[in-house]
N, C-alpha and C positions, 0 to 999 in steps of 0.2 A: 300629692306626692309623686314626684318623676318615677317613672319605669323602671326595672330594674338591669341595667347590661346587659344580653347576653355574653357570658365568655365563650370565643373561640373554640373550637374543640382542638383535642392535646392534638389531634390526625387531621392539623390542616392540609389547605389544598399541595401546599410545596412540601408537603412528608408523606403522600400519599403515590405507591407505586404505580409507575407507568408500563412498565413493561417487564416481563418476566423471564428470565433467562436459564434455557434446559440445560440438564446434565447428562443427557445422551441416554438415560433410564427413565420410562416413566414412574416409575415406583417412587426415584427418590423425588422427581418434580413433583407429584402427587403430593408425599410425605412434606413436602417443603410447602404446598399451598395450597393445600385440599379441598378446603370450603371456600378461598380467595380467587380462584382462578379455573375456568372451565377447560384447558389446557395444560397447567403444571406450570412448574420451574420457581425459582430460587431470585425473589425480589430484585428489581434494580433500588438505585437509592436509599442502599442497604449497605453494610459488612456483613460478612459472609466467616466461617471460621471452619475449615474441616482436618480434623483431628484424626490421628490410625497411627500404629507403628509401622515402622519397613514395609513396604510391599505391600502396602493396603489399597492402593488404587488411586491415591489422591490426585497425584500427577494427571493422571487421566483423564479422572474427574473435570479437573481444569480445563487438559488441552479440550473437553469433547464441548464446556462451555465457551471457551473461545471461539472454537468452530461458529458455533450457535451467533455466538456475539458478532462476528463477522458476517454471519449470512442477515442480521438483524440493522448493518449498518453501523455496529458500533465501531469505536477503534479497539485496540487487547493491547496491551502494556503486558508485558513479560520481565519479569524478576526473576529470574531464575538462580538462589542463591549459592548453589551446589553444581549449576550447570550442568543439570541432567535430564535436561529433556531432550528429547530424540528430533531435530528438525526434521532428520531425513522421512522419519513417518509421521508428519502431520497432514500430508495427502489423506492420511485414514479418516482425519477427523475432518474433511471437508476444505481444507486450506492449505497452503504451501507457505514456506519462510518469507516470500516475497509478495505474498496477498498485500494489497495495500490496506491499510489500516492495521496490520499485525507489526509490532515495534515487541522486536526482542532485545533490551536493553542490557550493556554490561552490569554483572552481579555488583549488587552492591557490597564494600566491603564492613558497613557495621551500621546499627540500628538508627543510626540519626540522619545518614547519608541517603537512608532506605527512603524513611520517612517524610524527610526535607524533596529530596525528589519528586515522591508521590503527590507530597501537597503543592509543591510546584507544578506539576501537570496539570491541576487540577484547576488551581488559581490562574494562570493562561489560557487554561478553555476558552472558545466563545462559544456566546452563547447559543445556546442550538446543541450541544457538543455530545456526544453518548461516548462515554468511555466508562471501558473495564479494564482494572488492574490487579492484576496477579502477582502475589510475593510469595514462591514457593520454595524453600519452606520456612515461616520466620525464625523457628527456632535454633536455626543456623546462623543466627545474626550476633554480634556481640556486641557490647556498648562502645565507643569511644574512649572510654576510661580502658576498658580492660587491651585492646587494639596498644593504648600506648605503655605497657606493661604494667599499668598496675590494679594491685587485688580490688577483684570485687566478692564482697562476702553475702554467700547463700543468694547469689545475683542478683544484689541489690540493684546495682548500680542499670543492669539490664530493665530490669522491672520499672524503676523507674521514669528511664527514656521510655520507652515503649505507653506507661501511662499518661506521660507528657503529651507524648506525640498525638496518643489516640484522642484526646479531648478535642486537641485541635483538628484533625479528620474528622470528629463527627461532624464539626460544623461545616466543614469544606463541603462532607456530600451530600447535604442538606441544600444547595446551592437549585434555588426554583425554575432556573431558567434553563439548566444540563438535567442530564440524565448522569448521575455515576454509579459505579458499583465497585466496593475493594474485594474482592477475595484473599483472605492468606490461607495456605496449610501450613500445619501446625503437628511438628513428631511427637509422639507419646513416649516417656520412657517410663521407669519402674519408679514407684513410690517408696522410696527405702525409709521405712521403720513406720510402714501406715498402720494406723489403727484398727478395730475391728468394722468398725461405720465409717473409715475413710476411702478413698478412689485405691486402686491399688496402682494404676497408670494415671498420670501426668503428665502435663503439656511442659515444659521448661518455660514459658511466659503465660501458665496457666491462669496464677489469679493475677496477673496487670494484665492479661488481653480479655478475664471474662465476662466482664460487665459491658464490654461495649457491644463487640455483633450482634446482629437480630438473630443472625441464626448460626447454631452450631451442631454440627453434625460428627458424628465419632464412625469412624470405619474399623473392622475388623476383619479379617480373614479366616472364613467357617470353614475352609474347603479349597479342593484344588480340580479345574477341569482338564478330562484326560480320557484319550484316546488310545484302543489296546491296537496295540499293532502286530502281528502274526510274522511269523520267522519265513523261510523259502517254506516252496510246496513240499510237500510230507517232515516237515519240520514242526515241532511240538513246540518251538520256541513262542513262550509269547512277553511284548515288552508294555509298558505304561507310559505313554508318553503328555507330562504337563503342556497344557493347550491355555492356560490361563487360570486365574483364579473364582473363587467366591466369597461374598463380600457381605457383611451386616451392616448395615448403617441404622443408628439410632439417633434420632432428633432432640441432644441434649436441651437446646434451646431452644423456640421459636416465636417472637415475638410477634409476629405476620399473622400463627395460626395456632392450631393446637400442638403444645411441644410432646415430649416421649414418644412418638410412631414409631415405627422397627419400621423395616422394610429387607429385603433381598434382592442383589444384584450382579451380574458377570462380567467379568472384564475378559476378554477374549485374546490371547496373547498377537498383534498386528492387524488387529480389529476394533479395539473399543470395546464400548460396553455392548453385549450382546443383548441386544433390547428385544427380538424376536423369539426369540429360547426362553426368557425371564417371562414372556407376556405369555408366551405359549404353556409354560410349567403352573402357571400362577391362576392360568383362565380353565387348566384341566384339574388342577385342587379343587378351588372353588365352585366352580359351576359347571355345567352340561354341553355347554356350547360348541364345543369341539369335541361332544361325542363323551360316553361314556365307559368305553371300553379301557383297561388296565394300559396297555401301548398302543393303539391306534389313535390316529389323531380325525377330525374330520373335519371337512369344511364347508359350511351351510350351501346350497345355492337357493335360489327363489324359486321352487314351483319343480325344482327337479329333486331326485336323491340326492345328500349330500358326495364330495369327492372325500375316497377315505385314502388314510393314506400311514402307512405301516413307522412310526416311530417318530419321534424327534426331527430327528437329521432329514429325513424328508420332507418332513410338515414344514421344517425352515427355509429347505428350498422351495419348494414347492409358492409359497408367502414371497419368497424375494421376483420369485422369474412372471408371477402376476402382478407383482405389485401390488400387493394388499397388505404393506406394512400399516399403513394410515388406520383401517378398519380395525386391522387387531390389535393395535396399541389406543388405540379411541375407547374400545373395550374393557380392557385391562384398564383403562383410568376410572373408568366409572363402575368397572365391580372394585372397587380397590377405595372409592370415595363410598362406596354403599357400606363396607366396612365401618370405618373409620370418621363417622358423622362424632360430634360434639355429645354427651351426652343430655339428653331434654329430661329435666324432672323438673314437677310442677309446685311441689311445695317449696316454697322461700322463708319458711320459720327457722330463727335463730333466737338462740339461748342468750 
């Protein structure tokens, strides 16, 4: 009697990720790849999906993974559908409007023109090709149908383009001899008449986009950072001035790895995400390392006293003017992966 086949495994060699792309936080790169990746960051040859209302950080998100994808060699496609990202400060994130391989494209004006596009980039490639494409944000798109005035009911007609399309994008970025990667962000608005076990926010193309991306991540806004500011000298005046936000993100989906993480993160109002602060708040909860005093911070040396150093705002500079971003974010990934391991139980009995 002949052998039996082997079948192929479902995670052939051409669905298998090559390279991983940061979000400018190691929390969230962490949460995106925890046990896959000794570094961090958010799959190539993947769909990506990040969800938040207003001012959740998404945009940033993006620009700080384009950054990434250009210093990586990729090219960055830009959709920009509201036309609101800031050229003039993408210096922050490492790149300028004119870095070659950054292609900031006219908005598209409705879901088929988006999408037709995209899989045209895609399908021209040659081969060798690494490209990321950004559509922020989809749910600013409308169908064709509705563009040429007529109704679409409970958006249908949306949902359905968008599921059409996406069938065919899977297989595009499936493509073994490129590297690609979509990202879309996606606004949440209110769930009117939800139930008591229903979402109470929703995407507007929530159930036609969410069965495809590997990973989906939802952002919210816990908080706001702020700096007091003191009036003239012998003046009682004092003011709050918003410096940026703070951000939740939880890992609705994650095919890559383990889904549901939380994590915490700062967007820094002409800075980005504040990955120094985040690593520093996160390594003084947890563990000892940087000292275990209430506000002091400390920073090891080899064979001497450690340097102490009185608060936050010092310890950050202090980190920037040596240069020890590397070190304490290397840290912060691996107490943060000591966490968040997979659960090991040994019994396999089922009923």
């Amino acid at each position: 009697m002949a052998a039996k086949k082997k079948q192929p495994s479902f995670m052939a060699e051409d669905l298998k990720v090559i390279e991983w792309i940061s979000s400018g936080s190691v929390f969230l790169d962490a949460g995106a790849s925890c046990n896959k990746s000794d570094k961090g960051g958010f799959p190539t040859r993947r769909i990506i999906e990040f969800s938040g209302t207003g001012g959740a950080g998404k945009s940033y998100i993006c620009m700080e993974m384009s950054g990434d994808g250009l210093r990586k060699g990729f090219e960055v496609y830009v959709d920009d559908i509201e036309q609101r990202w800031d050229l003039g400060r993408l210096s922050t994130f490492g790149f300028e409007s004119d870095t070659p391989g950054f292609h900031y494209i006219d908005p598209s004006k409705y879901i088929e023109e988006c999408f037709e596009r995209l899989s045209a980039t895609f399908t021209k490639a040659k081969a060798g090709s690494k490209i990321i494409y950004i559509i922020d944000p989809v749910a600013a798109l409308n169908s064709k149908k509705e563009i040429d005035g007529k109704s679409d009911k409970m958006g249908q007609s949306r949902a359905k383009a968008v599921q059409h399309h996406m069938r065919l994008l899977k297989d595009k970025i499936n493509r073994p001899d490129c590297t690609f990667m979509v990202v879309f962000s996606n606004q949440l608005i209110d769930n009117v008449g939800a139930g008591m076990f229903e979402e109470k926010k929703i995407t507007p193309l929530g159930n036609a986009m969410i069965h495809w991306p590997s990973v989906r991540v939802r952002f919210s806004q816990i908080g706001k950072l702020t700096d007091e500011v003191k009036g003239r000298k012998g003046s009682d005046f004092k003011e709050k001035i918003t410096r940026g936000i703070k951000l939740k993100a939880i890992f609705k989906k994650n095919s890559e790895d383990e889904p549901y993480r939380e994590c915490t993160l700062s967007i820094a109002q002409g800075y980005g995400v504040d990955n120094i602060r985040d690593c520093a708040r996160y390594l003084k909860k947890f563990t000892n390392c940087l000292g275990d005093s209430a506000a002091g911070y400390e920073w090891p040396v080899k064979g001497k006293d450690p340097i102490k150093l009185q608060g936050i705002g010092k310890f950050v500079a202090f980190v920037e003017e040596k240069g020890l971003e590397g070190k304490l974010y290397r840290k912060a990934f691996i107490e943060y992966k000591k966490r968040n391991q997979p659960i090991n139980r040994k019994s396999k009995v089922r009923y």
